[in-house]
LUMVEXFI-432737 format. One line per field, with one value per residue (C-alpha): x, y, z; residue in one letter. Coordinates in Angstrom, 2 decimals. Each point is the difference from the previous one (the first is absolute). Layout:
! LUMVEXFI-432737
px	[X|...]
py	[Y|...]
pz	[Z|...]
code	[a|...]
! end
This chain:
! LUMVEXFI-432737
px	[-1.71|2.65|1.89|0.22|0.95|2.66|1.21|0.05|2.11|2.64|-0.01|0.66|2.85|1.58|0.25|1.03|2.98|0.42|1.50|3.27|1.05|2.56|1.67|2.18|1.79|1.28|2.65|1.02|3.09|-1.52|2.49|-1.52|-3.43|0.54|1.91|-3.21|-2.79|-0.64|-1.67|-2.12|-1.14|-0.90|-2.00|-1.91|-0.83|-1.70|-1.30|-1.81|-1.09|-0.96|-2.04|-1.45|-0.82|-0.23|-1.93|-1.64|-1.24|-1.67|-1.61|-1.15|-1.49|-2.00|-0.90|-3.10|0.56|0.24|2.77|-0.24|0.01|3.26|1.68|-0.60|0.81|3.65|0.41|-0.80|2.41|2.70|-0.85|-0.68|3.68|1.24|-1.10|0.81|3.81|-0.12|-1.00|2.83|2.89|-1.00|0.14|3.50|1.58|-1.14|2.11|4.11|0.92|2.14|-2.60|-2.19|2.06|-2.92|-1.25|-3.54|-0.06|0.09|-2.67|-2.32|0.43|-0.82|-3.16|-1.28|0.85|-1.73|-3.00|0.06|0.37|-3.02|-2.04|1.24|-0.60|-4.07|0.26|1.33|-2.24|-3.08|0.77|0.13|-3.21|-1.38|1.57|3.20|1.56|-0.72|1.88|2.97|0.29|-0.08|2.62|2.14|-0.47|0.86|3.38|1.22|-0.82|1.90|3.25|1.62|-1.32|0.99|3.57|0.12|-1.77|2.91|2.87|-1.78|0.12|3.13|1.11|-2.18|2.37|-1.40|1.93|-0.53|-1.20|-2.72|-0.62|-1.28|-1.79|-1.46|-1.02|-1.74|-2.02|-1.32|-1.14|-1.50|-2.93|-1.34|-1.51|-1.36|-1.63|-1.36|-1.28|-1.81|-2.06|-0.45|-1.62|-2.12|-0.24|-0.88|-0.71|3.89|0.53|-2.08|2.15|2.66|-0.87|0.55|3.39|1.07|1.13|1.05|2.42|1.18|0.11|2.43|2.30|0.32|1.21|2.85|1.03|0.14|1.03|1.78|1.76|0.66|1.76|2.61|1.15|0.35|2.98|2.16|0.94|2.35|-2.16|0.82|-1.30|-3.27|-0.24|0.07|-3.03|-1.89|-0.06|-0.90|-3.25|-0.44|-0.05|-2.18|-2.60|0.06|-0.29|-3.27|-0.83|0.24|-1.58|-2.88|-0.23|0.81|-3.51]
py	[12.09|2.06|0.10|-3.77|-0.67|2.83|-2.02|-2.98|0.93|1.79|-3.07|-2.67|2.75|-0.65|-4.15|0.76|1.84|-2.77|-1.66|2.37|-1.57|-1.97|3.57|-0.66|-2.97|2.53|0.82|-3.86|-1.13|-2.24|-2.61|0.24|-0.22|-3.11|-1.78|0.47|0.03|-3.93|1.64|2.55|-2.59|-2.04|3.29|0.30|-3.65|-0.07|3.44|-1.33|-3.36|1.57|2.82|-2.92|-2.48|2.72|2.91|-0.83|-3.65|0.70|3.20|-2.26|-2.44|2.69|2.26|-2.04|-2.00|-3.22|-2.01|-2.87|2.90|2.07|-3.57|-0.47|4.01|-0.82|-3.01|2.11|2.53|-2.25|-1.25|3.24|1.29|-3.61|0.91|3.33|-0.95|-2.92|3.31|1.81|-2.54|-1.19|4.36|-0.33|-2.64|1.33|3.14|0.55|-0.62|3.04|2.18|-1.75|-0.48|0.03|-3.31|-0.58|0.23|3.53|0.32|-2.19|2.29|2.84|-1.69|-1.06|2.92|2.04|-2.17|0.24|3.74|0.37|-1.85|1.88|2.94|-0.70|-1.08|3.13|2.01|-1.96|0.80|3.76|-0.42|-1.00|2.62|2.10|-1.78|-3.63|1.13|1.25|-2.91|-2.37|1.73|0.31|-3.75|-0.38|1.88|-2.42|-2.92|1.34|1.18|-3.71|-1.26|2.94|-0.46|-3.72|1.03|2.52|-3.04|-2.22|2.44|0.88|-4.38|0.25|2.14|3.24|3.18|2.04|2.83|-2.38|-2.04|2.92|1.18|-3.27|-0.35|3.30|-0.22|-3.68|1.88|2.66|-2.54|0.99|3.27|-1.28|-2.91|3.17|2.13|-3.12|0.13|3.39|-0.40|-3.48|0.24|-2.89|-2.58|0.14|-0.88|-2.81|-1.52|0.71|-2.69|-2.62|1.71|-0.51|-4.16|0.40|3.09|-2.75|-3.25|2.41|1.14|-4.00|-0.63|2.36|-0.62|-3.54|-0.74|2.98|1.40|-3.12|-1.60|2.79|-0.15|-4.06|1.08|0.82|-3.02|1.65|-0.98|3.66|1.74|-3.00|1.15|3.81|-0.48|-1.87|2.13|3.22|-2.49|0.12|3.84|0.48|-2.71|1.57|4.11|-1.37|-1.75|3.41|1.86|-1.99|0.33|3.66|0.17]
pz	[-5.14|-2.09|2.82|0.84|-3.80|0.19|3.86|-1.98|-3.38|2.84|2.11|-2.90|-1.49|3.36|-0.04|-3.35|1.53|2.54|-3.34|-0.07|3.38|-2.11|-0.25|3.03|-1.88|-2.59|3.04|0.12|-1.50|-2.99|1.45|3.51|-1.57|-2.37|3.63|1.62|-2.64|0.69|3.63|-1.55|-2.47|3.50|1.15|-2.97|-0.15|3.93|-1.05|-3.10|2.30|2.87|-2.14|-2.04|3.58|2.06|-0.95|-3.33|0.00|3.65|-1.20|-3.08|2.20|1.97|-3.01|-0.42|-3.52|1.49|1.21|-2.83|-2.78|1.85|0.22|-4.16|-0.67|1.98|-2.30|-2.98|1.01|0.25|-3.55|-1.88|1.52|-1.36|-3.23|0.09|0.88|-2.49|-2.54|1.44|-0.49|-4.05|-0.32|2.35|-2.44|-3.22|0.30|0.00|3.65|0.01|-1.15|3.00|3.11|2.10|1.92|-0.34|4.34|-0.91|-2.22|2.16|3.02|-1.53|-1.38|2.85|2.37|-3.05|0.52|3.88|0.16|-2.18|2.24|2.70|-1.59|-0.44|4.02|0.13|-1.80|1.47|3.35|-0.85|-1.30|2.93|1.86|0.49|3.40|-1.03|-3.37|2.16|2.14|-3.14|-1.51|3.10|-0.24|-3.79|0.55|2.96|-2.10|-3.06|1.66|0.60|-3.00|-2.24|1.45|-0.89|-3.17|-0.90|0.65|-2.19|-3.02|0.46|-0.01|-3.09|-2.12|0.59|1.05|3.10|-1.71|-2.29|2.94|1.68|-3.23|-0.47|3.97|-0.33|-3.08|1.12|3.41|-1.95|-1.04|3.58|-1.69|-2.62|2.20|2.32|-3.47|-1.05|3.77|-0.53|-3.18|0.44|3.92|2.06|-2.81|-0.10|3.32|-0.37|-3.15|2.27|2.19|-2.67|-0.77|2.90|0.08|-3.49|1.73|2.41|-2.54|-1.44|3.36|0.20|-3.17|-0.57|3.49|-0.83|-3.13|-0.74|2.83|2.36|-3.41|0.02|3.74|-0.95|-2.03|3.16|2.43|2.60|3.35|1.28|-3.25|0.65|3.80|-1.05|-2.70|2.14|2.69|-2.62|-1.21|3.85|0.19|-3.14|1.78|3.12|-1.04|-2.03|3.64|1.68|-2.30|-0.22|4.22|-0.31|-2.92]
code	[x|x|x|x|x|x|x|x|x|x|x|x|x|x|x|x|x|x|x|x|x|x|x|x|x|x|x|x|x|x|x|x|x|x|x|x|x|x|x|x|x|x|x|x|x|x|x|x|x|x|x|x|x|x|x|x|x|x|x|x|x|x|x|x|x|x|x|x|x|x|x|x|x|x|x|x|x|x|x|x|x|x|x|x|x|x|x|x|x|x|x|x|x|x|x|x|x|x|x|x|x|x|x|x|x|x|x|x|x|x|x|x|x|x|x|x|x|x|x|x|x|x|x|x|x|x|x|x|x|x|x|x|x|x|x|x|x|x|x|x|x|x|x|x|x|x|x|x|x|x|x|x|x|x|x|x|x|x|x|x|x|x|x|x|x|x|x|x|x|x|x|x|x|x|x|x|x|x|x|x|x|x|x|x|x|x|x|x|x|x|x|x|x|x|x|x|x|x|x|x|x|x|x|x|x|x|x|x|x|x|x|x|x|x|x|x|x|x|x|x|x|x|x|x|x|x|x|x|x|x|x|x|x|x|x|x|x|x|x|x|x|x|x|x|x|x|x|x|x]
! end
């Protein structure tokens, strides 16, 4: 059993790593990268939809917990993140906006891609303890889902104020919540997996809101039909790499 722990620390270190993928923007012109950031923005939005519609909220239906209670858990998530981004803003305008610089989008992505990775990591570490391959093949499957979204994810922190180099900081430490989601399966076993189940719709209530009322808001702010056309068709990718995935689990 050692040995699927040990698997399962290694594999969550490695979606952890997935986070750094924002690396190959530090070659961009930061003038190319602000012409184009509205599409990334799109990605991340149809990432964070289609990971919310696609892969979560069906698991959640199937996990067992009953459809009525992953509806009201989905509602709640919406809410809590409400709250929590109502918390953010009185914090945003009570300090010197130079000091600050960063737009709350920013700090709401990282919170819920903090929350999401934890979750994945208890999947994560769950499946290792059932055994070794089923860990493997979950965590093959937690590293395809990340990649678009952790791209997207990057773009938006970098709209948000942040530099590359904290962006990728930032990215990183929010994905390392994945290890400490796996430690806490390793040390309460299966009664975690369980709670996880009810984590799960919140997780998603989440992916809804800050697509929604965060990120959609922002690519409102540009009306050129081609720059509309481009983002659309990005929300389009981010939908349809969640689509594939979910065929390819």
């Amino acid at each position: 059993m050692i040995t699927n722990y040990l698997y399962a620390i290694l594999s969550v270190v490695l979606v952890g790593l997935v986070s750094f993928i924002g690396v190959f923007s530090l070659a961009i012109k930061e003038s190319v990268l602000k012409k184009y950031i509205g599409c990334f923005i799109g990605l991340a939005i149809g990432a964070l939809l289609g990971g919310a519609f696609v892969h979560i909220i069906p698991e959640a239906f199937e996990s067992g917990i009953g459809e009525h209670n992953v509806s009201l858990l989905i509602i709640a998530g919406i809410l809590v993140f409400f709250v929590i981004e109502k918390f953010i803003h009185w914090h945003h305008h009570g300090e010197d906006c130079e000091d600050s610089g960063i737009h709350p989008a920013g700090k709401m992505i990282l919170l819920t891609d903090g929350f999401h990775n934890f979750i994945d990591g208890i999947i994560i570490g769950a499946s290792f303890f059932i055994n070794i391959p089923l860990g493997i093949a979950t965590t093959i499957a937690v590293i395809l889902h990340e990649i678009p979204q952790e791209v997207g994810d990057f773009a938006v922190l970098i709209h948000s104020g942040f530099s590359k180099k904290k962006a990728l900081l930032f990215n990183f430490l929010s994905a390392t919540t994945a290890i400490l989601g796996t430690i806490v399966v390793i040390i309460f076993g299966s009664i975690v997996e369980n709670f996880a189940l009810w984590l799960m719709p919140i997780a998603a209530g989440g992916f809804i809101y800050v697509a929604v009322a965060d990120l959609i808001p922002i690519l409102h702010k540009s009306s050129k039909a081609q720059n509309s056309i481009l983002q659309l068709l990005f929300i389009g990718v981010g939908i349809f790499a969640m689509i594939f995935l979910a065929g390819a689990h």
